[in-house]
N, C-alpha and C positions, 0 to 999 in steps of 0.2 A: 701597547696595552699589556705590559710585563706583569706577570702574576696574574693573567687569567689564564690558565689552563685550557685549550682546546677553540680560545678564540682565533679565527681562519683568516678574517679580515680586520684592519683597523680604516677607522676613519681618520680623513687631513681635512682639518679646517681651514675655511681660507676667504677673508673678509671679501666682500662685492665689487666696492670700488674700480673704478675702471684702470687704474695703475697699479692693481696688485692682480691682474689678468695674464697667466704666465704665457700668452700668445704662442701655444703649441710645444711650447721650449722645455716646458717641464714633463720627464720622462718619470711615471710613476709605476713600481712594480702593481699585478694583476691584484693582490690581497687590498691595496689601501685603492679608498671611495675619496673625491675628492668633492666636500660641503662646501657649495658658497653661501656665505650668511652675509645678511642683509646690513647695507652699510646704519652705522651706530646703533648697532643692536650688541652693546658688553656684554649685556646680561645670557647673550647665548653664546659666547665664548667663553670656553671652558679656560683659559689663561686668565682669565679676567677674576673667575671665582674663585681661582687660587691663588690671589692677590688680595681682592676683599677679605677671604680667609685669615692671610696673615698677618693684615693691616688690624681685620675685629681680635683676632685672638693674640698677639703678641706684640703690635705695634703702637696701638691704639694709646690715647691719657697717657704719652709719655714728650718727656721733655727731653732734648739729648743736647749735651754741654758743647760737644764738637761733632767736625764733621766724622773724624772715626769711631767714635759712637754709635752715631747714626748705620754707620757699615755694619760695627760690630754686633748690633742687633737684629740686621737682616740679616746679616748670615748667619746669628746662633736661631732664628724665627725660620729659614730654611732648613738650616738642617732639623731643628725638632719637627718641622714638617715631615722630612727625608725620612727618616723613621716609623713616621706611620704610613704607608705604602695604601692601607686601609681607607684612613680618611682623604688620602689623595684621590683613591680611586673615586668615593663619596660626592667629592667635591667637583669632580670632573666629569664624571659621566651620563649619559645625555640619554634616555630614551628614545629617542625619537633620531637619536645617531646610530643606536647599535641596531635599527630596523633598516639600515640603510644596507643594499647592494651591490656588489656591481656588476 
């Protein structure tokens, strides 16, 4: 959660599924909570909405000739994301995540 000041804990998202179950193995320091969200629910992943992001605002009504093309607009659609730190935070952050404990 870089650029929030004085936050203590972060939340880790982590889909339901029975083979994404890290069976004890995953060693998480005391600050991060670990969210299971319910299988095929995108819409409450936060990775998911910073993909719709870049698909509505920079990918979207375009035609691309090749496959480097194709590259060379996600990665200039990332970095102009990368730069706003602001609407990344926007885009990602969850109410009902940052009331979470541990």
């Amino acid at each position: 959660m870089r650029g929030q000041a004085g936050f203590g804990s972060a939340p880790r998202w982590r889909r339901g599924p029975g083979w994404h179950k890290p069976g004890g193995r995953l060693k998480l320091p005391e600050n991060i909570s670990t969210l299971v969200l319910p299988s095929y629910s995108p819409e409450l992943n936060p990775q998911e909405n910073v993909w719709q992001y870049l698909r509505q605002n920079y990918l979207s009504n375009r035609v691309f000739k090749t496959y480097t093309a194709i590259v060379d607009a996600c990665c200039e659609a990332w970095n102009a994301l990368v730069r706003q730190p602001d609407q990344i935070t926007s885009i990602s952050s969850r109410e009902w995540a940052k009331q979470v404990t541990t």
